[in-house]
N, CA, C and O atoms as a GROMACS GRO file, in nm:
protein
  448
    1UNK      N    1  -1.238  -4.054   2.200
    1UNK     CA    2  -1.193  -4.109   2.074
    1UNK      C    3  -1.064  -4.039   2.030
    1UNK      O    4  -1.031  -3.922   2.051
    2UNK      N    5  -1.002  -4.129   1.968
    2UNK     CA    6  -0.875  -4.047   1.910
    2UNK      C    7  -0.889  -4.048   1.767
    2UNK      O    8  -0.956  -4.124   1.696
    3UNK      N    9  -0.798  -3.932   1.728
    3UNK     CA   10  -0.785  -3.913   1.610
    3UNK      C   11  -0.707  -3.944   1.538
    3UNK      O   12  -0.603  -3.888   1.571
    4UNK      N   13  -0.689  -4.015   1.435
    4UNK     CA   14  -0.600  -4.050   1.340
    4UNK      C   15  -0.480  -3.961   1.267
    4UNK      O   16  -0.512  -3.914   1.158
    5UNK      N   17  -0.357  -3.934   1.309
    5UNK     CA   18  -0.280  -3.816   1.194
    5UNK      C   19  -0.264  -3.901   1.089
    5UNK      O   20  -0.250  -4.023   1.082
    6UNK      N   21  -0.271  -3.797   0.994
    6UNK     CA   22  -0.226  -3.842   0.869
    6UNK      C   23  -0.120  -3.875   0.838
    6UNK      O   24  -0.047  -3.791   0.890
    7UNK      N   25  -0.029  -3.979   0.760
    7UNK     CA   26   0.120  -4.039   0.737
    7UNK      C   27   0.188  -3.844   0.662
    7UNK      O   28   0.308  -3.817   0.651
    8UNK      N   29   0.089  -3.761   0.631
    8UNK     CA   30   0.154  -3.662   0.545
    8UNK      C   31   0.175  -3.532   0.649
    8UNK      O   32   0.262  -3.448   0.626
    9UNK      N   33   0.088  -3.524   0.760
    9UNK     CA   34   0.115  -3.413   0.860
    9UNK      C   35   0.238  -3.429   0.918
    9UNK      O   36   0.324  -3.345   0.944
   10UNK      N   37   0.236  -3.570   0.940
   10UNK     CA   38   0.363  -3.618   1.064
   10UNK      C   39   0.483  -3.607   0.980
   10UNK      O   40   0.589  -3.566   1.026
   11UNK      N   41   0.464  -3.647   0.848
   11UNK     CA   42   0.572  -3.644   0.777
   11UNK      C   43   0.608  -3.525   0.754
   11UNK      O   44   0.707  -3.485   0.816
   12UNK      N   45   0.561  -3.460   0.688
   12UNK     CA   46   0.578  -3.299   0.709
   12UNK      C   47   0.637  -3.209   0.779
   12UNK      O   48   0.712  -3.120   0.738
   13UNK      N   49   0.588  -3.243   0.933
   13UNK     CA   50   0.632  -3.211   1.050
   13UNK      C   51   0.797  -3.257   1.074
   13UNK      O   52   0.899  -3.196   1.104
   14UNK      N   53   0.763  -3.394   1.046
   14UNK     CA   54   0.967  -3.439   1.052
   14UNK      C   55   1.031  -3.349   0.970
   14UNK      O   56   1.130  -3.295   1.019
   15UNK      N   57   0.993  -3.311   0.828
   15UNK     CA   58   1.065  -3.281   0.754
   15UNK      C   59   1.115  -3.121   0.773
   15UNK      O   60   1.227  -3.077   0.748
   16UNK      N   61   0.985  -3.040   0.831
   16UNK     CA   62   1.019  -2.891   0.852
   16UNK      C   63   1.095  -2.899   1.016
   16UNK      O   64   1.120  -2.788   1.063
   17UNK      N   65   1.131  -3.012   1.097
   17UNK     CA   66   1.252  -2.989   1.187
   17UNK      C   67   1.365  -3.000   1.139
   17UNK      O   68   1.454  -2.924   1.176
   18UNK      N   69   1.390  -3.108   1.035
   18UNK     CA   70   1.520  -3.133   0.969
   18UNK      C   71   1.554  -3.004   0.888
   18UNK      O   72   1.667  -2.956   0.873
   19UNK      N   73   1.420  -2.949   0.832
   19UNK     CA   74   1.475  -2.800   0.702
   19UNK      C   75   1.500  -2.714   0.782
   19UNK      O   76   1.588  -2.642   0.737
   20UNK      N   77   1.452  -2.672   0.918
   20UNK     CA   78   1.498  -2.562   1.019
   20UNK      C   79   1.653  -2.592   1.090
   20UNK      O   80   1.744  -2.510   1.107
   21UNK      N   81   1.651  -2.701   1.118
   21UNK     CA   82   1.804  -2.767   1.210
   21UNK      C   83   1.898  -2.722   1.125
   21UNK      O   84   1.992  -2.654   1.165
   22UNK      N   85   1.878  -2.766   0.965
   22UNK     CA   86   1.941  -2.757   0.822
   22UNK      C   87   2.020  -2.620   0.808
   22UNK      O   88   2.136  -2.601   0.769
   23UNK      N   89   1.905  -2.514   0.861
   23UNK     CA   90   1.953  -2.329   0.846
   23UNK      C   91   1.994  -2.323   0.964
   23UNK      O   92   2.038  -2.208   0.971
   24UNK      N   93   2.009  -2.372   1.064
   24UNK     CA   94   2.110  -2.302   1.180
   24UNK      C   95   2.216  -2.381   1.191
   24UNK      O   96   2.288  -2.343   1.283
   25UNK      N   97   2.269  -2.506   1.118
   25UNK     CA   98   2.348  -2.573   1.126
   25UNK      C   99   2.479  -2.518   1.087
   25UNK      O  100   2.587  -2.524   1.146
   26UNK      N  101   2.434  -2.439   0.927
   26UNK     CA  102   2.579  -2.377   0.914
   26UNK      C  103   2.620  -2.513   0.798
   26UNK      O  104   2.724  -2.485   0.737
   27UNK      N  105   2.573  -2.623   0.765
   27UNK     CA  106   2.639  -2.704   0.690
   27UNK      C  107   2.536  -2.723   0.562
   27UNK      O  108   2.428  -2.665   0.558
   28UNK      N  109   2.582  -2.807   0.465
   28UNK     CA  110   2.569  -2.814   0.304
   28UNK      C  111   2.446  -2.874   0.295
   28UNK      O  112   2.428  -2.881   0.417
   29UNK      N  113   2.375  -2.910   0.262
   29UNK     CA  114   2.269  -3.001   0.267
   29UNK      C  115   2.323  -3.147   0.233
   29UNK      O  116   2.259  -3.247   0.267
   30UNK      N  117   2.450  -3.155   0.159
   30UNK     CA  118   2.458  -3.280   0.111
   30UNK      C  119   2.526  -3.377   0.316
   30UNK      O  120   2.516  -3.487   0.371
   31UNK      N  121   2.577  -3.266   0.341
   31UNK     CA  122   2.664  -3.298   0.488
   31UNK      C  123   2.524  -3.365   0.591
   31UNK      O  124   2.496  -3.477   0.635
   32UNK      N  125   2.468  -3.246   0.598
   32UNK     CA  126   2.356  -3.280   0.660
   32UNK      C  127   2.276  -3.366   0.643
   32UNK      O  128   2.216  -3.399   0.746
   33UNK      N  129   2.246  -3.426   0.541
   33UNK     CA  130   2.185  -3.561   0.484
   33UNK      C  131   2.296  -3.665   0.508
   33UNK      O  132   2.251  -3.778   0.526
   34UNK      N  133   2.398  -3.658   0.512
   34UNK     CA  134   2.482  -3.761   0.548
   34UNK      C  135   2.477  -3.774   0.700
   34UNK      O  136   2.421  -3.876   0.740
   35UNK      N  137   2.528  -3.682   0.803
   35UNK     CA  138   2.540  -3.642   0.911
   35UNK      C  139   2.382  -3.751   0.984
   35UNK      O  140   2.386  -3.826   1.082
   36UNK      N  141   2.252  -3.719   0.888
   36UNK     CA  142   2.162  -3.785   0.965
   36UNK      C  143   2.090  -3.864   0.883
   36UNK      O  144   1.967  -3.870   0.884
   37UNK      N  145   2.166  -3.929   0.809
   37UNK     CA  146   2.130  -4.039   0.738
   37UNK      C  147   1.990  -4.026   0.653
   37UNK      O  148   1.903  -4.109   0.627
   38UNK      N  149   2.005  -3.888   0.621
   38UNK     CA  150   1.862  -3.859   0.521
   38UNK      C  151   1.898  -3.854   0.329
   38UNK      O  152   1.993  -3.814   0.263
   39UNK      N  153   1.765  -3.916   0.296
   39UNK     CA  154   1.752  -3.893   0.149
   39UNK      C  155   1.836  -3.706   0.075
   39UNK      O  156   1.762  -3.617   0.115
   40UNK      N  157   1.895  -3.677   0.033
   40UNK     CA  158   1.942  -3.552  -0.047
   40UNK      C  159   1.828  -3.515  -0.118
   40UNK      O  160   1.793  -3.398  -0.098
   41UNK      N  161   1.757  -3.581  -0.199
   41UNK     CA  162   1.655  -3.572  -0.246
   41UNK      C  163   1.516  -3.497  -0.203
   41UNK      O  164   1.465  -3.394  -0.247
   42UNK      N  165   1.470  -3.597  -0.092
   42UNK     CA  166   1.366  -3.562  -0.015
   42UNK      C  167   1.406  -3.431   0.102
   42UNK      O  168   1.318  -3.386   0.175
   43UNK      N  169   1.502  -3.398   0.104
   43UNK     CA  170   1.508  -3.309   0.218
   43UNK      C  171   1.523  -3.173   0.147
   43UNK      O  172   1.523  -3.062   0.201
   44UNK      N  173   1.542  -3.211  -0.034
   44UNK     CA  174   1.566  -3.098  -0.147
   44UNK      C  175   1.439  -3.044  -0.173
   44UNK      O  176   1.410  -2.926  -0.185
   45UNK      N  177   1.356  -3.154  -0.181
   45UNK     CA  178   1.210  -3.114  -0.230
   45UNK      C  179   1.099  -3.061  -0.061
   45UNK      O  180   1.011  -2.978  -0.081
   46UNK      N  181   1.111  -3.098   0.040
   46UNK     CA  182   1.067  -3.051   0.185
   46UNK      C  183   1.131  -2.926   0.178
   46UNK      O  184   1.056  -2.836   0.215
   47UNK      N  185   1.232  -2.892   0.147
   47UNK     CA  186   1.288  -2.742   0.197
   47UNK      C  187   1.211  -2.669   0.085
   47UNK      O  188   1.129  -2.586   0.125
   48UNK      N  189   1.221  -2.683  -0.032
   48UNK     CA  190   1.125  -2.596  -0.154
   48UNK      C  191   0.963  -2.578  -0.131
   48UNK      O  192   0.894  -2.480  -0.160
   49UNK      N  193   0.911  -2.740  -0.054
   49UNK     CA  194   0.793  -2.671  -0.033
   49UNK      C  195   0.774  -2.611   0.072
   49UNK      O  196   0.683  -2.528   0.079
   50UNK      N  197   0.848  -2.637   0.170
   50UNK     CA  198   0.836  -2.520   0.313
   50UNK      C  199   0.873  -2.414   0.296
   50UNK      O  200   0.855  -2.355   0.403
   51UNK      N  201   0.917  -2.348   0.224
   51UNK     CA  202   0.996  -2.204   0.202
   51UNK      C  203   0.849  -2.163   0.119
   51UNK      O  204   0.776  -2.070   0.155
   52UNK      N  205   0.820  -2.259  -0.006
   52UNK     CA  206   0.694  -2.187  -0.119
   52UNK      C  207   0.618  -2.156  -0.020
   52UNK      O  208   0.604  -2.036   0.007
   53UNK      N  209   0.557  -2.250   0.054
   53UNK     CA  210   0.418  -2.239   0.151
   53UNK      C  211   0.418  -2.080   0.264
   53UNK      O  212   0.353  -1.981   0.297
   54UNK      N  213   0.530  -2.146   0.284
   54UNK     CA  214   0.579  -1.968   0.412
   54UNK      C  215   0.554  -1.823   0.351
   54UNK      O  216   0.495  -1.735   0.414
   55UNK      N  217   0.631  -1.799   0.158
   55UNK     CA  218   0.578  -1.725   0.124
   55UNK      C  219   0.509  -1.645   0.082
   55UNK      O  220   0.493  -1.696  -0.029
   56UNK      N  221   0.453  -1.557   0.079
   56UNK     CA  222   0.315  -1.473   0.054
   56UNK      C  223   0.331  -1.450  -0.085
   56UNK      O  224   0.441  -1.412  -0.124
   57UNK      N  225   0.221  -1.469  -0.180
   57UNK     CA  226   0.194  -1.446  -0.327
   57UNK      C  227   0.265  -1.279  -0.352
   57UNK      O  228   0.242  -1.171  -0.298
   58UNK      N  229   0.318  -1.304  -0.413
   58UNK     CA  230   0.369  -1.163  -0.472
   58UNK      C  231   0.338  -1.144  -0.592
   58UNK      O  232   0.351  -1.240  -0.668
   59UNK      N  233   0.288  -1.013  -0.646
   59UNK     CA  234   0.261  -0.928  -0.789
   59UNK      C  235   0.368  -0.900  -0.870
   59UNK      O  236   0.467  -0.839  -0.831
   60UNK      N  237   0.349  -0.950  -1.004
   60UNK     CA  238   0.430  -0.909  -1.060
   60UNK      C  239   0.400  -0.888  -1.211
   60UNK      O  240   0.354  -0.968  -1.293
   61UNK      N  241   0.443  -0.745  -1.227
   61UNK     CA  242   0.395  -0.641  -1.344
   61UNK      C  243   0.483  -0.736  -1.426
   61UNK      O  244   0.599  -0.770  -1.405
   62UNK      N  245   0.388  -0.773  -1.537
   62UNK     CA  246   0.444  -0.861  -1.701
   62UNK      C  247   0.427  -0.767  -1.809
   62UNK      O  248   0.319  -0.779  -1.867
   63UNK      N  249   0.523  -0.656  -1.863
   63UNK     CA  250   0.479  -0.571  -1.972
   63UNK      C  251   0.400  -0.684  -2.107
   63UNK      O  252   0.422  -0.803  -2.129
   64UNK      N  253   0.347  -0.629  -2.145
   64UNK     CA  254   0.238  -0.699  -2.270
   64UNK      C  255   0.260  -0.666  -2.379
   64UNK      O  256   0.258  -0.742  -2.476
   65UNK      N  257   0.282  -0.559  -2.381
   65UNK     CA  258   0.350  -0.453  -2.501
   65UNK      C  259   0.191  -0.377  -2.576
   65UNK      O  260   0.177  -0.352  -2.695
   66UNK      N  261   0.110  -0.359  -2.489
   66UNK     CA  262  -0.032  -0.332  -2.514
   66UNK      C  263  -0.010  -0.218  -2.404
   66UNK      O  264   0.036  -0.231  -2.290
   67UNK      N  265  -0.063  -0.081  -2.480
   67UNK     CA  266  -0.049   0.071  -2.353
   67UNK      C  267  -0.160   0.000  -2.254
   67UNK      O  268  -0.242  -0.092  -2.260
   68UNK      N  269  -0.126   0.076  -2.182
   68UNK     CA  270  -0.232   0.056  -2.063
   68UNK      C  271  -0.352   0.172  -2.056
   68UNK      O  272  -0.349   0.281  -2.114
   69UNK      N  273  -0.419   0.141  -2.003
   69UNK     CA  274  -0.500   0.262  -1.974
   69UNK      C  275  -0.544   0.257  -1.827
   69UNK      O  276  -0.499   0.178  -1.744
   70UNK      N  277  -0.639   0.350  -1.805
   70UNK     CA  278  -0.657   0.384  -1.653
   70UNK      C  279  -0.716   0.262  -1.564
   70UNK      O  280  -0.665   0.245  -1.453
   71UNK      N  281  -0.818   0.180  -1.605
   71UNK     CA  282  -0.898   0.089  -1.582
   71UNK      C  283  -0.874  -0.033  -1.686
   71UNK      O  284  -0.981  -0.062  -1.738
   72UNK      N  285  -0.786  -0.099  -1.724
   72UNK     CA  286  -0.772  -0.189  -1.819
   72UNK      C  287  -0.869  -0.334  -1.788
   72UNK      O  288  -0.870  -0.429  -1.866
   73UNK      N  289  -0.930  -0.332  -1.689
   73UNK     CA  290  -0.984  -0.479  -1.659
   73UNK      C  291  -1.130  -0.430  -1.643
   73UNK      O  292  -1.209  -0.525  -1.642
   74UNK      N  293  -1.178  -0.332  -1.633
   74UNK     CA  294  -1.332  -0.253  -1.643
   74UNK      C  295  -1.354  -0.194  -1.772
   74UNK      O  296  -1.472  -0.171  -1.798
   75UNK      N  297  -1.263  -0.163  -1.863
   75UNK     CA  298  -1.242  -0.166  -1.969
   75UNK      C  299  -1.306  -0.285  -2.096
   75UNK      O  300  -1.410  -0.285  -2.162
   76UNK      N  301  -1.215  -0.357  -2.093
   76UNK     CA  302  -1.249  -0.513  -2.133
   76UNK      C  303  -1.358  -0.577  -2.078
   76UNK      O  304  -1.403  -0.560  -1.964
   77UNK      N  305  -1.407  -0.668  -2.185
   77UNK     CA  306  -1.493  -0.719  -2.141
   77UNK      C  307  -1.436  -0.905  -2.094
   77UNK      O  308  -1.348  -0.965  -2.156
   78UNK      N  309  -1.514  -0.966  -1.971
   78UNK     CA  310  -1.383  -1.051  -1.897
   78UNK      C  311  -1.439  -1.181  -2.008
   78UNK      O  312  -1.553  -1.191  -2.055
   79UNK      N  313  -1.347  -1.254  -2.027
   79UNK     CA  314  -1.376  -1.401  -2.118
   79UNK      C  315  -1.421  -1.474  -2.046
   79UNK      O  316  -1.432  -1.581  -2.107
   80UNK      N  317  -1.460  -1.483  -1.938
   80UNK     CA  318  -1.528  -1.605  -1.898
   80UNK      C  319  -1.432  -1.723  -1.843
   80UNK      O  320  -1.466  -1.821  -1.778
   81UNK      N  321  -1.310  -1.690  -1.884
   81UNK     CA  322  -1.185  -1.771  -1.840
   81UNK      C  323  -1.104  -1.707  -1.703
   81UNK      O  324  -1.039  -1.603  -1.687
   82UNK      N  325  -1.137  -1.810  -1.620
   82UNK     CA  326  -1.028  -1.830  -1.465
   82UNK      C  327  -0.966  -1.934  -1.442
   82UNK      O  328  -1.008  -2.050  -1.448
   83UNK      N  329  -0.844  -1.889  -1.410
   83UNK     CA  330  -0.755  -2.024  -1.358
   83UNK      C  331  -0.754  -1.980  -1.241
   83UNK      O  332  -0.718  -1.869  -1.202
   84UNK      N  333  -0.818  -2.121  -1.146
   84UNK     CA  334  -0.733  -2.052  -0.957
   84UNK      C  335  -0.588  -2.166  -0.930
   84UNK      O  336  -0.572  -2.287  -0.947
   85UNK      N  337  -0.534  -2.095  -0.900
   85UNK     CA  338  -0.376  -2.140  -0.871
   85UNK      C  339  -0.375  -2.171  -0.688
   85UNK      O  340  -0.388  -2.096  -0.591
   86UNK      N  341  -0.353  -2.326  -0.703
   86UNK     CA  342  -0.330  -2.349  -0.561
   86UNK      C  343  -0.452  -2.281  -0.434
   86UNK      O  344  -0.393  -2.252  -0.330
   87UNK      N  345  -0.587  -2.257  -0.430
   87UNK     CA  346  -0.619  -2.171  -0.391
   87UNK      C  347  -0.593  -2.065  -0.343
   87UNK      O  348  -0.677  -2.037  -0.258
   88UNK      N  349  -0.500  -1.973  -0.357
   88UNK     CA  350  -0.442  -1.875  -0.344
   88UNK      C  351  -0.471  -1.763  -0.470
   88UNK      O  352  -0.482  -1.646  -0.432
   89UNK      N  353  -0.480  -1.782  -0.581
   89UNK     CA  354  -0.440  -1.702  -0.654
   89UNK      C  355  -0.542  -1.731  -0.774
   89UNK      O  356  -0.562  -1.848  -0.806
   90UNK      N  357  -0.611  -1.623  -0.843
   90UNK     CA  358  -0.680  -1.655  -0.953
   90UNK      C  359  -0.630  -1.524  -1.099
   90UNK      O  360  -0.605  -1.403  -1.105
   91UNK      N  361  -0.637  -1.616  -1.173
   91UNK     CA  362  -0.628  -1.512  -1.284
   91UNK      C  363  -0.751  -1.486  -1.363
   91UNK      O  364  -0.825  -1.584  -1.360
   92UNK      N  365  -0.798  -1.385  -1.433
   92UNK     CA  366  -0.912  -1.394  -1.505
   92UNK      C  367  -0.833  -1.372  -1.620
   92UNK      O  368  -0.715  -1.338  -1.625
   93UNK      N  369  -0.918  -1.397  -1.718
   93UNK     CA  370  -0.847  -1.339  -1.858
   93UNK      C  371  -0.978  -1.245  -1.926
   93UNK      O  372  -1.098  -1.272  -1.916
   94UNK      N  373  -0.938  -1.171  -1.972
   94UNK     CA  374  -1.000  -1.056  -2.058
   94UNK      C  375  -1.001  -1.107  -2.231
   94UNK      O  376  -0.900  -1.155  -2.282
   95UNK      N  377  -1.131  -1.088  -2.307
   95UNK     CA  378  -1.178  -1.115  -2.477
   95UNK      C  379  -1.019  -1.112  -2.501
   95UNK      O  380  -0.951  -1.214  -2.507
   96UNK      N  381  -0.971  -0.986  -2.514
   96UNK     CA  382  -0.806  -0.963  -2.539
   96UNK      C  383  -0.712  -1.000  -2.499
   96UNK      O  384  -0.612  -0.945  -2.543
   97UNK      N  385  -0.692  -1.120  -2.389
   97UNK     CA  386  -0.570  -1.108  -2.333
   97UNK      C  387  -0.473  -1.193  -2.395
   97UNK      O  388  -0.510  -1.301  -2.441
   98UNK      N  389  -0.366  -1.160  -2.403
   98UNK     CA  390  -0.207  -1.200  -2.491
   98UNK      C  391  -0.177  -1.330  -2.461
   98UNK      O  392  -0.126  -1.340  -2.349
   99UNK      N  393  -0.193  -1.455  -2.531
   99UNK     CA  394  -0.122  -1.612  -2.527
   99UNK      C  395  -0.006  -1.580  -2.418
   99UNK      O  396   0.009  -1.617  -2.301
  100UNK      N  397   0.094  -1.469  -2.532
  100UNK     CA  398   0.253  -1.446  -2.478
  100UNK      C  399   0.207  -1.408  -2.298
  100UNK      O  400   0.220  -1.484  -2.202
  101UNK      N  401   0.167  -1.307  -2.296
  101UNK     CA  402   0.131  -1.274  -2.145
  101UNK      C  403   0.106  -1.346  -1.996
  101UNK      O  404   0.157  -1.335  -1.884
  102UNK      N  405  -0.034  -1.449  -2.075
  102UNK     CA  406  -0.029  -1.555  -1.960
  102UNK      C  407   0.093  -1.654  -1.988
  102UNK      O  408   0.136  -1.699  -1.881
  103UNK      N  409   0.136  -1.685  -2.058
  103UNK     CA  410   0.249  -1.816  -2.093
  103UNK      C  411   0.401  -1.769  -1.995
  103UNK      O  412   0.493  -1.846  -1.970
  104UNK      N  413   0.392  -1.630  -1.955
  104UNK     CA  414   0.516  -1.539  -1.850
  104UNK      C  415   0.489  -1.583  -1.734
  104UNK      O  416   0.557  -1.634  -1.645
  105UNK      N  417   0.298  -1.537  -1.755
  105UNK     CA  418   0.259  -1.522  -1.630
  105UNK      C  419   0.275  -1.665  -1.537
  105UNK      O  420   0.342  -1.662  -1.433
  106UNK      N  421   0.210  -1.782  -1.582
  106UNK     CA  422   0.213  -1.912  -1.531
  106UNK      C  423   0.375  -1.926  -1.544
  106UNK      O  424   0.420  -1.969  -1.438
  107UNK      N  425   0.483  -1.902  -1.648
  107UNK     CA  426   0.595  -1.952  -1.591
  107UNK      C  427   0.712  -1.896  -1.482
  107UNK      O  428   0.818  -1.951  -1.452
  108UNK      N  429   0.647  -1.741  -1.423
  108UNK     CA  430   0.646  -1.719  -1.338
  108UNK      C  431   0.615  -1.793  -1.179
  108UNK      O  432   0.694  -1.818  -1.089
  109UNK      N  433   0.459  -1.817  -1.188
  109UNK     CA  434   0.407  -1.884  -1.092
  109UNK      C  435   0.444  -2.060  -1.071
  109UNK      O  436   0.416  -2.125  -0.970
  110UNK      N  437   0.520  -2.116  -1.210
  110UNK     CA  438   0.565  -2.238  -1.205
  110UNK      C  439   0.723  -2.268  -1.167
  110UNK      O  440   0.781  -2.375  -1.153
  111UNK      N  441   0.780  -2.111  -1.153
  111UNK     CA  442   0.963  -2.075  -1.137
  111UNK      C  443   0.983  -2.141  -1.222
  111UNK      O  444   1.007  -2.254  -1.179
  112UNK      N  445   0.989  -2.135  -1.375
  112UNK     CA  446   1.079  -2.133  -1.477
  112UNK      C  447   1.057  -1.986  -1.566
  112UNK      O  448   1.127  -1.961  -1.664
   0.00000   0.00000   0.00000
């Protein structure tokens, strides 16, 4: 029996040869979309998600303007509130935790 690919693997697949050809080419993206008769658009949004996907979640300290202490999350007691991000990534929130804080934090994880 064979298996069916999905219209989104294959597509995918086209798109991360064109975003690799793209970095050794040496040319603009707008050239390169001309050069092979591709959307500017779609080859804008394939390169952003192949680059997101490739990279590894990184930490990043959001001052709160709240001291810290030694154990701040064993400390607190947790709210009962989790967001999981993309399966990759979960946040908990703590009784205390700052509106301002997560509102960094997610527009961090959203790049604005």
């Amino acid at each position: 029996m064979f298996k069916k690919q999905s219209h989104t693997s294959v597509s995918g697949r086209k798109w991360q040869v064109h975003v690799q050809a793209l970095e050794r080419s040496g040319m603009s993206r707008a050239e390169y979309c001309r050069q092979h008769d591709l959307s500017y658009h779609a080859l804008t949004y394939w390169q952003r998600k192949l680059h997101h996907a490739e990279q590894p979640p990184v930490l990043v300290q959001i001052p709160t303007g709240q001291p810290m202490t030694r154990n701040p999350v064993r400390q607190q007691k947790n709210s009962g509130v989790s967001i999981q991000v993309n399966n990759r990534m979960r946040i908990e929130l703590t009784e205390q935790f700052s509106p301002a804080a997560l509102d960094k934090v997610l527009g961090v994880l959203e790049g604005r």
